[in-house]
VEXDREN-2710 file (C-alpha; in Angstrom, 1 decimal):
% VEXDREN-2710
k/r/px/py/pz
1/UNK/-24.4/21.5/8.7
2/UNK/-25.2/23.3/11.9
3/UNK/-28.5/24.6/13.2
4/UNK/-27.7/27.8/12.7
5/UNK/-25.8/27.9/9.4
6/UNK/-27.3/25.0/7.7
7/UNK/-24.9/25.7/4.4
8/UNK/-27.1/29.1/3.5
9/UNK/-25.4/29.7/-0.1
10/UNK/-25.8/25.3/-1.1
11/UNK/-22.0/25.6/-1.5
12/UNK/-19.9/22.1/-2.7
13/UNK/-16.3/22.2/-0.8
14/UNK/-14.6/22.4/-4.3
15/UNK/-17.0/26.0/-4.0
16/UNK/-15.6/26.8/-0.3
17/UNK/-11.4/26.1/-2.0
18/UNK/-12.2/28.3/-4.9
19/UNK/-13.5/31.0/-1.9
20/UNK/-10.5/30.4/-0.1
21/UNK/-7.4/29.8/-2.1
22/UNK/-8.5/32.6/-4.5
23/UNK/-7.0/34.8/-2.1
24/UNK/-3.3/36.0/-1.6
25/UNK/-0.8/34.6/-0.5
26/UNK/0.7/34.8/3.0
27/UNK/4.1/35.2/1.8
28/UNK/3.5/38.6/0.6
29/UNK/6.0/41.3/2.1
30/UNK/2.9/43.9/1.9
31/UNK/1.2/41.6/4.8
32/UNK/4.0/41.4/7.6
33/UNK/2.1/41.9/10.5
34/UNK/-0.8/40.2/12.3
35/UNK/-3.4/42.9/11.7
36/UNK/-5.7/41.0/10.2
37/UNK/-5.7/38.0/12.1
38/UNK/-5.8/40.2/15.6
39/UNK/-8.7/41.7/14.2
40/UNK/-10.4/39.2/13.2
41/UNK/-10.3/37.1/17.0
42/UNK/-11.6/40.6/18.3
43/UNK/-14.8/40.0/16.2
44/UNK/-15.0/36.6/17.1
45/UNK/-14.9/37.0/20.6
46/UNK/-11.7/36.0/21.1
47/UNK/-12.3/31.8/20.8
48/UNK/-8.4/31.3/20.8
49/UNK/-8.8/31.8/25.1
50/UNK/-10.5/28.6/25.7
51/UNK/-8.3/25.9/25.0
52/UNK/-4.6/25.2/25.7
53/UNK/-2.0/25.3/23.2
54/UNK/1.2/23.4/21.6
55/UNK/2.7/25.8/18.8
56/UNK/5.2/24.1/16.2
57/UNK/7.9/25.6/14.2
58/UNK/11.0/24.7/13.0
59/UNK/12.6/24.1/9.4
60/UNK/11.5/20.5/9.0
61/UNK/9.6/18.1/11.5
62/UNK/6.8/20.0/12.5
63/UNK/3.7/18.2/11.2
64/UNK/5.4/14.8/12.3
65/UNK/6.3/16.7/15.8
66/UNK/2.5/18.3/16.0
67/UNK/0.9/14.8/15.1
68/UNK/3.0/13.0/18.1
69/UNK/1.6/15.4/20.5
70/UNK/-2.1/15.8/19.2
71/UNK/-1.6/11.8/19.9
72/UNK/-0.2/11.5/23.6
73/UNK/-2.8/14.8/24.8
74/UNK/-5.3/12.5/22.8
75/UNK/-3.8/9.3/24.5
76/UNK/-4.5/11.3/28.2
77/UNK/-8.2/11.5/27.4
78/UNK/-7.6/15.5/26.3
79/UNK/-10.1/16.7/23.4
80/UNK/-8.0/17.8/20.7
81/UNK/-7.5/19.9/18.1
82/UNK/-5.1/19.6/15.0
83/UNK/-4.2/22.4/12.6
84/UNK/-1.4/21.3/10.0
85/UNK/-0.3/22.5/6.7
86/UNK/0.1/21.9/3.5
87/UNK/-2.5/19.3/2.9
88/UNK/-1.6/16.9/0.4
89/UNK/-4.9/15.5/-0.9
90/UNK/-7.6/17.8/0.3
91/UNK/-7.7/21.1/1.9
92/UNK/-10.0/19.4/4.8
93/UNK/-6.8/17.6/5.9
94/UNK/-5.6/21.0/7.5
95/UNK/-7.7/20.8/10.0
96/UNK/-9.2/17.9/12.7
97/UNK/-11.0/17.1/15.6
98/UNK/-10.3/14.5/18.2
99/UNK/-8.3/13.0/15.1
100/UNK/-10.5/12.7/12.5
101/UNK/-10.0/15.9/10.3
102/UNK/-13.3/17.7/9.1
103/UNK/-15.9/16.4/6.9
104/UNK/-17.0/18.2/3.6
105/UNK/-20.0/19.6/5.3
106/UNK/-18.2/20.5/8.3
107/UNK/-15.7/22.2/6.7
108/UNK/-18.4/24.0/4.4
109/UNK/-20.1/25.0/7.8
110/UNK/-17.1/26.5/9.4
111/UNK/-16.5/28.6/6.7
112/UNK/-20.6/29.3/6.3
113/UNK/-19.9/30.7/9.5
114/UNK/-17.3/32.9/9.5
115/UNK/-17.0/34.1/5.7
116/UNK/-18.9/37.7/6.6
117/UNK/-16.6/38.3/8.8
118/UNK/-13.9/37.4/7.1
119/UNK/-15.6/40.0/4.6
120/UNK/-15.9/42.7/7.4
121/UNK/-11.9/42.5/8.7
122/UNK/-11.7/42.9/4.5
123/UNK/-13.4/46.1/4.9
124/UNK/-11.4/47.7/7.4
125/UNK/-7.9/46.4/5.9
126/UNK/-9.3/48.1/2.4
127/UNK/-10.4/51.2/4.3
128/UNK/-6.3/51.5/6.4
129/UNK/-4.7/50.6/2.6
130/UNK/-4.0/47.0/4.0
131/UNK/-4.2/43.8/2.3
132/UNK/-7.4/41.7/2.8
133/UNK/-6.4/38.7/4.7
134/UNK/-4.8/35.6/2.8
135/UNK/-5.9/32.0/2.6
136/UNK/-3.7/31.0/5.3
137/UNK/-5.6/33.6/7.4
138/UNK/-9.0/32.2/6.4
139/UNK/-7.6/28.8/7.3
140/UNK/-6.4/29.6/10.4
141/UNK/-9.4/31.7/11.6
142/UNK/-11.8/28.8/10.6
143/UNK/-9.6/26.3/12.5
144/UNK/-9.4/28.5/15.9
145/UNK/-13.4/29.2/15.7
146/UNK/-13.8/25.0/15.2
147/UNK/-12.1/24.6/17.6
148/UNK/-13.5/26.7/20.6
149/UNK/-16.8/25.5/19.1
150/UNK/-15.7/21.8/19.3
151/UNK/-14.8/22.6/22.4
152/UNK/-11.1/20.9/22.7
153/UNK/-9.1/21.1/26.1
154/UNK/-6.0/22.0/23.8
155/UNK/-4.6/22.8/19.9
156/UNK/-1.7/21.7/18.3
157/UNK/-0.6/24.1/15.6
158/UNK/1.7/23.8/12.8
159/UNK/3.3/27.2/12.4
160/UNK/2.9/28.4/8.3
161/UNK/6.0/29.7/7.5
162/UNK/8.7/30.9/10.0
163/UNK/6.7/32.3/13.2
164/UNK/7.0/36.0/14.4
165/UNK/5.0/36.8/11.3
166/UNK/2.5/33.6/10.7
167/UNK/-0.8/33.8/11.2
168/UNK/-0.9/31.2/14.1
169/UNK/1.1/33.5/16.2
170/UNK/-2.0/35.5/17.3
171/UNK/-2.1/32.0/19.8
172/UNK/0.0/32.7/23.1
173/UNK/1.5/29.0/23.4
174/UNK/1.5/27.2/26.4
175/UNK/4.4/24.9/24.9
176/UNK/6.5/26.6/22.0
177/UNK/8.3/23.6/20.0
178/UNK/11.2/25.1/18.4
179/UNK/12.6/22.0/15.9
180/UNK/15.9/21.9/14.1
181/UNK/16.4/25.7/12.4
182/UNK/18.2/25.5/9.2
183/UNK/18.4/27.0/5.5
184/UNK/15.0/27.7/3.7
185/UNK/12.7/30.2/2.5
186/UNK/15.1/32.8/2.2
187/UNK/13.3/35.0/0.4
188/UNK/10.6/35.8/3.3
189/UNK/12.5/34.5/6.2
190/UNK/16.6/36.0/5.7
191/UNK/19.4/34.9/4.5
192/UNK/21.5/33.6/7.6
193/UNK/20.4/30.8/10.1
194/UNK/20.3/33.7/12.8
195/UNK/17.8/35.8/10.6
196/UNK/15.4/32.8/10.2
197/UNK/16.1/32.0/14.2
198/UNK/15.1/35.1/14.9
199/UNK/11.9/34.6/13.0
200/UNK/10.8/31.0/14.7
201/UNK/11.7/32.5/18.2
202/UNK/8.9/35.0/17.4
203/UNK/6.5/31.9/19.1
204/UNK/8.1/31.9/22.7
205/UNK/5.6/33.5/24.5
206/UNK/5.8/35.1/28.3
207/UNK/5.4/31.9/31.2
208/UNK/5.3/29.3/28.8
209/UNK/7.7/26.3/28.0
210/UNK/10.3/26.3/25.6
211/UNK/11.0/23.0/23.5
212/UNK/14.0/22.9/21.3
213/UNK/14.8/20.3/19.3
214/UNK/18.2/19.8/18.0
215/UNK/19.8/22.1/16.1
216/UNK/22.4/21.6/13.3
217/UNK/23.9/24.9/13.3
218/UNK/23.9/25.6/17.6
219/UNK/26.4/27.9/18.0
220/UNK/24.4/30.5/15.7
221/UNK/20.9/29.3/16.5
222/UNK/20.8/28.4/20.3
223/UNK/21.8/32.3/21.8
224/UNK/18.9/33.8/19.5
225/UNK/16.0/30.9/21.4
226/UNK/17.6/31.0/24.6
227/UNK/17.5/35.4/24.5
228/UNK/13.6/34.9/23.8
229/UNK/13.2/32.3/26.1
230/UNK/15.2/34.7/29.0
231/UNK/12.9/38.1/28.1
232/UNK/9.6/36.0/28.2
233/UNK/10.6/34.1/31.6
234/UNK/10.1/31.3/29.3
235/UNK/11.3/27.3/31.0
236/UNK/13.8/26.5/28.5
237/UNK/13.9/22.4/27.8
238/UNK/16.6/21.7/25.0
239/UNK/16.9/18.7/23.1
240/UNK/20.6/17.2/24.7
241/UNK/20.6/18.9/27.3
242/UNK/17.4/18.8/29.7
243/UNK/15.7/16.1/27.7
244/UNK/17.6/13.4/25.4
245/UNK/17.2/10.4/23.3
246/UNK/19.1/7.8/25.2
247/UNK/18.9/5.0/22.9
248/UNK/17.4/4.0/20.3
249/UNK/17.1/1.2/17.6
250/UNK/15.5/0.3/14.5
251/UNK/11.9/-1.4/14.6
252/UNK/9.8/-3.3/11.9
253/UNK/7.9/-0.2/10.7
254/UNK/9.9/2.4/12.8
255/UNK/11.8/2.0/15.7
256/UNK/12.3/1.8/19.4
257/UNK/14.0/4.1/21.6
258/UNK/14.2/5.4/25.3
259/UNK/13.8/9.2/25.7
260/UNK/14.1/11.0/28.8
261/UNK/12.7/13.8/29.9
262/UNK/12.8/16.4/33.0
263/UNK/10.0/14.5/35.2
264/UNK/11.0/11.1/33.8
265/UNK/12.2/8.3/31.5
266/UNK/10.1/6.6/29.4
267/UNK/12.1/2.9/28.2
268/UNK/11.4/1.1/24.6
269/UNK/8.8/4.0/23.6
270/UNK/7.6/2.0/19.7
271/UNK/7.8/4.9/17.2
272/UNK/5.8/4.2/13.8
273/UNK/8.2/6.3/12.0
274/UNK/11.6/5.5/10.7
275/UNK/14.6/7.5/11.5
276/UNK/16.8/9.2/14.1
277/UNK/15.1/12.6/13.6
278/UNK/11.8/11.0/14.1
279/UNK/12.9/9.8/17.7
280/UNK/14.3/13.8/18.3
281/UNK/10.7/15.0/17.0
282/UNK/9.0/12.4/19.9
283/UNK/11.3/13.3/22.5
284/UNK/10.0/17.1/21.7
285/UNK/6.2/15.9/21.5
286/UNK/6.7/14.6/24.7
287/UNK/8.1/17.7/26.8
288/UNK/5.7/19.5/25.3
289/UNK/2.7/17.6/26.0
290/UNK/4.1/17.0/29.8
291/UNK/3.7/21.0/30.1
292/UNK/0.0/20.5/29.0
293/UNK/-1.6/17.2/30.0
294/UNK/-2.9/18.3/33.7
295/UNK/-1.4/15.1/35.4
296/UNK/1.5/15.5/38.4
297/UNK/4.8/13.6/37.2
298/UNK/5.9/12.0/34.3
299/UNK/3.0/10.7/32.4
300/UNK/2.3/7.1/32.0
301/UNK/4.8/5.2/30.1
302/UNK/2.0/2.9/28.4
303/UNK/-0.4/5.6/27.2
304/UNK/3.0/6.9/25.9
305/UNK/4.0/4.0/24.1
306/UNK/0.6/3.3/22.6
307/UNK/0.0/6.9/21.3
308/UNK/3.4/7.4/19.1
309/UNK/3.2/3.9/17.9
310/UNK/-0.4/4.9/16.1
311/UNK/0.8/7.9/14.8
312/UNK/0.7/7.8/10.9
313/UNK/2.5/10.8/9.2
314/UNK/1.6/10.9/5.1
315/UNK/4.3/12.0/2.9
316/UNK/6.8/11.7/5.3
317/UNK/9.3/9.0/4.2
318/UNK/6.0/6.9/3.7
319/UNK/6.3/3.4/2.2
320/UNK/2.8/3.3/0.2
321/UNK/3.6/0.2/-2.2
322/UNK/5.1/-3.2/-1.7
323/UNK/6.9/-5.3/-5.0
324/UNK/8.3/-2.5/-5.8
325/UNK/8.7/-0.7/-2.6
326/UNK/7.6/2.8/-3.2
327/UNK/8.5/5.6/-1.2
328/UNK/6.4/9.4/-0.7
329/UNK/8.7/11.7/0.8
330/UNK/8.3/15.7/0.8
331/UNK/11.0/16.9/2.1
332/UNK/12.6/19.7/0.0
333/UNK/15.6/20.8/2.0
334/UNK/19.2/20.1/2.5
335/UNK/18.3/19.2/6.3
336/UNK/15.4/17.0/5.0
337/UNK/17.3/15.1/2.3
338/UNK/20.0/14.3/4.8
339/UNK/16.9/12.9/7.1
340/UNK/16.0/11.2/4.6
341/UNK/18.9/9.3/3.5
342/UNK/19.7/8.0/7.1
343/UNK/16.4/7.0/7.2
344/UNK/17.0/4.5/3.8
345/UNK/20.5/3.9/4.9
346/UNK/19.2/2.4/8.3
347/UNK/16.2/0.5/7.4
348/UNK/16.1/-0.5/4.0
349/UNK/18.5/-2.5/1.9
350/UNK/18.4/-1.9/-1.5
351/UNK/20.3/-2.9/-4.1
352/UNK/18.3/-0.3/-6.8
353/UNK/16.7/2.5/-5.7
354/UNK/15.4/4.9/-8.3
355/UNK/14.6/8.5/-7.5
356/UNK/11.6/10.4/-9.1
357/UNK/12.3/13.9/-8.2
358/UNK/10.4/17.2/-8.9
359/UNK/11.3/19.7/-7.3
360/UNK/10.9/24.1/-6.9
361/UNK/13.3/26.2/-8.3
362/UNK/13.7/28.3/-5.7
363/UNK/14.7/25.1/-3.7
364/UNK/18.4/24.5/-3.2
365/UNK/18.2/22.0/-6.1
366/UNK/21.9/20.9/-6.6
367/UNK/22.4/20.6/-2.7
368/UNK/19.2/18.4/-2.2
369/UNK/20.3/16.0/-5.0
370/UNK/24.0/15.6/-3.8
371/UNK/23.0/14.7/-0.3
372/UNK/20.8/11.8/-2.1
373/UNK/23.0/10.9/-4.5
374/UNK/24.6/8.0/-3.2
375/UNK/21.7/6.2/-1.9
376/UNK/20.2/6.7/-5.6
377/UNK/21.4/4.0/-8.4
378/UNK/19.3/6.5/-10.6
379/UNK/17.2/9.5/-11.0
380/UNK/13.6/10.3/-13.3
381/UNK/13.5/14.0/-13.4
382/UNK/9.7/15.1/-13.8
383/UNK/7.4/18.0/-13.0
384/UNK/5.0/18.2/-10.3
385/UNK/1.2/19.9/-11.0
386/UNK/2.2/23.7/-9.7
387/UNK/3.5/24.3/-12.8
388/UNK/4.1/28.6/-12.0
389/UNK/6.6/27.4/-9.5
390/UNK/7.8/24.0/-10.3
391/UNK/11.3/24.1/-11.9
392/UNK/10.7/22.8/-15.3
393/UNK/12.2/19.2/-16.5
394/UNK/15.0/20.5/-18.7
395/UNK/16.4/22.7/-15.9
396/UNK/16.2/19.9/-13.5
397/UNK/17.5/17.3/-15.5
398/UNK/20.8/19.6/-16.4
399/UNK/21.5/20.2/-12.6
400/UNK/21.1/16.4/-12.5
401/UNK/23.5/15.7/-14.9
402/UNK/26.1/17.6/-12.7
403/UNK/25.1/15.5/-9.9
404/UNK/24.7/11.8/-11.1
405/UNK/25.9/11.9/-14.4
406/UNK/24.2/11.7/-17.7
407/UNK/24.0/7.8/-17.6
408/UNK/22.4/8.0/-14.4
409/UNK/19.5/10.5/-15.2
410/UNK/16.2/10.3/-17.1
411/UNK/14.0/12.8/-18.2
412/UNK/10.0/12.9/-18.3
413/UNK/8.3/15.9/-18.3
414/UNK/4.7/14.1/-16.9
415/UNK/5.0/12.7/-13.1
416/UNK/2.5/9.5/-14.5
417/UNK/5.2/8.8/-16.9
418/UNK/8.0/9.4/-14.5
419/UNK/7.0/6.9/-12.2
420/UNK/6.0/4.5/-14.8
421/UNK/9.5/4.7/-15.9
422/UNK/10.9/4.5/-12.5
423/UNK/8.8/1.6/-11.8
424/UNK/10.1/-0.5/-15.3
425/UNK/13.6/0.6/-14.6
426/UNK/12.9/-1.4/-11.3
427/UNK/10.9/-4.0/-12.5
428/UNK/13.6/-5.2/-15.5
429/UNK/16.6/-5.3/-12.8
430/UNK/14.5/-7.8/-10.8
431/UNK/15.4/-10.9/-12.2
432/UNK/13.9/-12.8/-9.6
433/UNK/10.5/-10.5/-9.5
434/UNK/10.1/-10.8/-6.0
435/UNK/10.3/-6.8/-5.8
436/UNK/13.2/-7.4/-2.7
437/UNK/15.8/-5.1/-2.8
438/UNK/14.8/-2.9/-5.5
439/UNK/12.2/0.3/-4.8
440/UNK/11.6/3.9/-6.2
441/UNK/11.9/6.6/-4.0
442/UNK/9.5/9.8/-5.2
443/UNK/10.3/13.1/-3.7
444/UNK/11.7/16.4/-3.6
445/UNK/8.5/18.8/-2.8
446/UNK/5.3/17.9/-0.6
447/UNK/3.3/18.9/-3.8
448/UNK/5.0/16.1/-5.1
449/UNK/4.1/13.8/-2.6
450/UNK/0.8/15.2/-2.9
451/UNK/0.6/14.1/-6.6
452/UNK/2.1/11.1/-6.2
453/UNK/-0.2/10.2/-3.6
454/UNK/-3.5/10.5/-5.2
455/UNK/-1.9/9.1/-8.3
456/UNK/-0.8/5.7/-6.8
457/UNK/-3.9/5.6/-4.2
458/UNK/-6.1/2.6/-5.0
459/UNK/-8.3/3.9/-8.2
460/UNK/-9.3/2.6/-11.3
461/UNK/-7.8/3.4/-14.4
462/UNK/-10.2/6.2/-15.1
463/UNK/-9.0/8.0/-12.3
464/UNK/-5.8/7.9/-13.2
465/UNK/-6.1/9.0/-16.5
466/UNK/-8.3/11.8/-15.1
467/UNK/-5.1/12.4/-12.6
468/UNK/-3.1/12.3/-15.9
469/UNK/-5.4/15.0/-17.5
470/UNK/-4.3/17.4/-14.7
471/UNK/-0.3/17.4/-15.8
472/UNK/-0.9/17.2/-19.8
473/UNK/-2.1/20.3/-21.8
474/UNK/-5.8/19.3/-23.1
475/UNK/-5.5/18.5/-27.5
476/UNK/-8.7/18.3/-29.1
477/UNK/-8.0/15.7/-31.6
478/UNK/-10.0/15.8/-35.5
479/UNK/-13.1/14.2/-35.6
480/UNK/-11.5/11.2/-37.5
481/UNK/-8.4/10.7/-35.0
482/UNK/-10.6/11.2/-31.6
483/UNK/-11.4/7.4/-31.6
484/UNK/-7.6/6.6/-31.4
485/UNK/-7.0/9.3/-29.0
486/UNK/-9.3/8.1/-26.5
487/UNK/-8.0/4.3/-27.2
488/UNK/-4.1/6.1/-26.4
489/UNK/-5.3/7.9/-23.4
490/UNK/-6.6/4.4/-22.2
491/UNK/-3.9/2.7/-22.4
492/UNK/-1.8/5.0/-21.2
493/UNK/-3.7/4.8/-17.9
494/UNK/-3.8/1.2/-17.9
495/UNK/-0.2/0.8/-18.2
496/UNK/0.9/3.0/-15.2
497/UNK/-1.7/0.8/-13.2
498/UNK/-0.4/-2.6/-14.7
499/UNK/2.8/-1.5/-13.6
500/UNK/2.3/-1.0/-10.1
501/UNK/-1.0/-3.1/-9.2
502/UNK/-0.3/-5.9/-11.1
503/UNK/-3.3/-5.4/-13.0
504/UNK/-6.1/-5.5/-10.6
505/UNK/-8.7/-4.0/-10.7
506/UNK/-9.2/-1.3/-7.9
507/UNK/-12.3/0.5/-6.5
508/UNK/-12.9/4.0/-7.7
509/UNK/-13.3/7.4/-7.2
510/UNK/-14.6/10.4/-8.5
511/UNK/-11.6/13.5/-9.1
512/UNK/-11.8/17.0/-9.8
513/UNK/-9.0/18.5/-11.6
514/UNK/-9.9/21.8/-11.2
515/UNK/-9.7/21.4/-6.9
516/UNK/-6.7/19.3/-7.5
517/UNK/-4.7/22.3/-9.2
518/UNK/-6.1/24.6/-6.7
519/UNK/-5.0/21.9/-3.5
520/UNK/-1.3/21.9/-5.8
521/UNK/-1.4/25.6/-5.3
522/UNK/-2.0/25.9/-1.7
523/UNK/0.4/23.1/-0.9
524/UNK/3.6/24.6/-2.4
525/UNK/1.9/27.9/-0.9
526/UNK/2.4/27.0/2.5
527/UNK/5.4/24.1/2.5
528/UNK/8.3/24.6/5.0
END
């Protein structure tokens, strides 16, 4: 806690997410504007002028793209800041320091600090007939004030949703990364690639540099950037064009490639991440960071080299079990799938890979699962824990059918007993049980990868059947049958856990289902 706000109300963090993700939504058409948020760095001073920024958009790629650069500025010796969403765990992932994201009892204190604020800019909204500001607001206020208090020489922000419109695009960028633009959120952002263009231009500001990444649909995309580059005298560096990956080849846990820039080349640059779209989201890191890091020249290949091949992105194709492999992925596009797959198709080998997919049904569901299809031997169809958004089981699995084929597809309504069922499926086709060749791939929504992640993290049985708890509806048994119940629920743990830790015991941890839901929320709140 600080001296000065030394956590005045006692609040727990599970208190400060109930405070925050309480509120609306920031894809709300009633809040189009950046009112709130303007109004709210006017009474604070205006903290968002004393650092140097790197803004991210783009349909997929920008948390791994924001995490490369917060590594090379923090590489150079730069004092950083990191604002990301959605979080996958906990709602302190969104924001970090010098790359260690905020403690419990920082993250009370930043909101300790700004909530009567927050409460005034309220006022004033309710008094105009304006929405109060949304949980993305909050989020984003508290990680601008941490970070002029920290203070860093420069932030790295993951745009929300789209950019014109989102709540970080009060910041004037000094480097506006503009990654591949393609189909998704329709419903806020338009209905043609030029529409949602349009939108992610919205974060080229006047003077600054311009990063594009590549982009699958050029023609329609690249006249929309490069018009808002040309009215805000904007340097315009484009991904094949004034930057390029030269080469590039796969690595034992990612990959190695040479990428060239406008002041230089950097050779055999070791990426931790697998993927050709992972070497096109360094290559932007880089440009971006070379119009922020006060050095003259190209910056130093070895500082280079050792800051992208630290960088650890979770839920992003994310290998978190060996025997079987296991793979976290939350990608939920057409352009992420297809990421995705040439991702498996170039570094793994499998002779059985089994999908557990749950998915949001206002995804493009059929389109997702036929880019994966052939790289899948089968599918689990399962539900994730945002159940007001989630598309149920049965709809999934009858889309599925279409797509594999109903010998191919299983259904289970529970993501526990999904993975379980993946993991047996998995476990009986390896005669040699050796785990080589054979892995389960779970995906289809970051709140998925979310869940997934906690559920296969290193816990106890408890924990998982607390985890469990979260998906099932709660049945109070009769007195007489609670005995057995408790004695099902146990084993029911222990089983997923036998499955995929052979067993062993692992250390615990204490859950709470009610923050998880709320963290569930959030996540498919803000996922792009």
């Amino acid at each position: 806690m600080s001296f000065e706000h030394p956590n005045r109300d006692n609040e727990t963090i599970q208190d400060v997410e109930l405070d925050i993700m309480s509120r609306p939504p920031e894809h709300n058409t009633t809040n189009l504007d950046l009112d709130r948020m303007t109004l709210m760095l006017d009474v604070l001073g205006h903290p968002e002028e004393s650092f140097r920024v790197i803004h991210v958009t783009g349909t997929n790629g920008k948390g791994s793209t924001a995490r490369m650069a917060e590594a090379i500025c923090r590489a150079y010796g730069m004092r950083t800041g990191l604002y990301t969403s959605p979080h996958l765990e906990k709602i302190n992932e969104r924001i970090a320091i010098d790359g260690q994201q905020l403690s419990d009892d920082d993250f009370i204190d930043a909101w300790d600090q700004i909530k009567d604020l927050v409460a005034l800019v309220d006022r004033k909204m309710e008094e105009q007939g304006k929405p109060r500001m949304s949980f993305f607001e909050v989020l984003t206020a508290m990680a601008i004030w941490k970070f002029a208090d920290a203070p860093v020489d420069v932030a790295i922000v993951e745009v929300g949703m789209g950019g014109a419109w989102d709540a970080t695009n009060v910041l004037d960028a000094d480097a506006a990364i503009i990654g591949p633009v393609d189909m998704d959120h329709m419903k806020w952002l338009g209905n043609t690639v030029e529409q949602i263009a349009t939108e992610k231009a919205g974060i080229i500001k006047p003077g600054c540099t311009a990063v594009i990444g590549p982009q699958p649909h050029e023609e329609e995309v690249m006249p929309i950037i490069e018009a808002a580059a040309e009215r805000n005298h904007a340097k315009l560096v484009r991904d094949g064009y004034e930057m390029e990956v030269v080469n590039r080849m796969p690595a034992v846990g990612g990959q190695v490639a040479t990428l060239s820039t406008r002041l230089g080349t950097y050779t055999e640059v070791p990426i931790a991440k697998f993927g050709e779209h992972q070497a096109h989201n360094a290559l932007s890191a880089l440009a971006a960071c070379e119009a922020v890091i006060p050095v003259s020249g190209a910056l130093d290949g070895d500082i280079v080299a050792e800051a992208l091949s630290s960088v650890r992105i979770p839920g992003r194709i994310e290998q978190i079990r060996t025997s079987p492999t296991i793979i976290v992925d939350g990608g939920h596009n057409v352009n992420a799938a297809e990421s995705l797959r040439a991702a498996i198709e170039e570094n793994y080998h499998f002779e059985q890979l089994v999908g557990v997919i749950a998915m949001m049904e206002d995804k493009q569901v059929e389109e997702y699962l036929g880019v994966l299809e052939p790289v899948l031997s089968q599918v689990v169809v399962t539900e994730n824990s945002w159940r007001d958004r989630v598309m149920s089981a049965d709809g999934l699995e009858k889309i599925a059918v279409e797509v594999f084929g109903r010998d191919r597809v299983v259904k289970e309504p529970e993501l526990p007993d999904a993975i379980q069922t993946a993991v047996n499926m998995v476990d009986e086709a390896d005669e040699l049980g050796v785990g080589y060749g054979h892995g389960v791939l779970i995906c289809g929504s970051f709140v998925t990868a979310g869940d997934a992640r906690e559920m296969l993290e290193e816990h106890a049985s408890p924990i998982m059947r607390k985890a469990m708890s979260i998906h099932q509806p709660v049945v109070e048994p009769d007195d007489g049958d609670a005995a057995d119940a408790a004695d099902s629920d146990a084993d029911a743990g222990d089983d997923v856990l036998g499955g995929l830790f052979g067993g062993e015991e692992q250390p615990s941890a204490d859950i709470d289902a009610n923050t998880d839901a709320n963290a569930a929320d959030d996540t498919a709140d803000k996922t792009e």
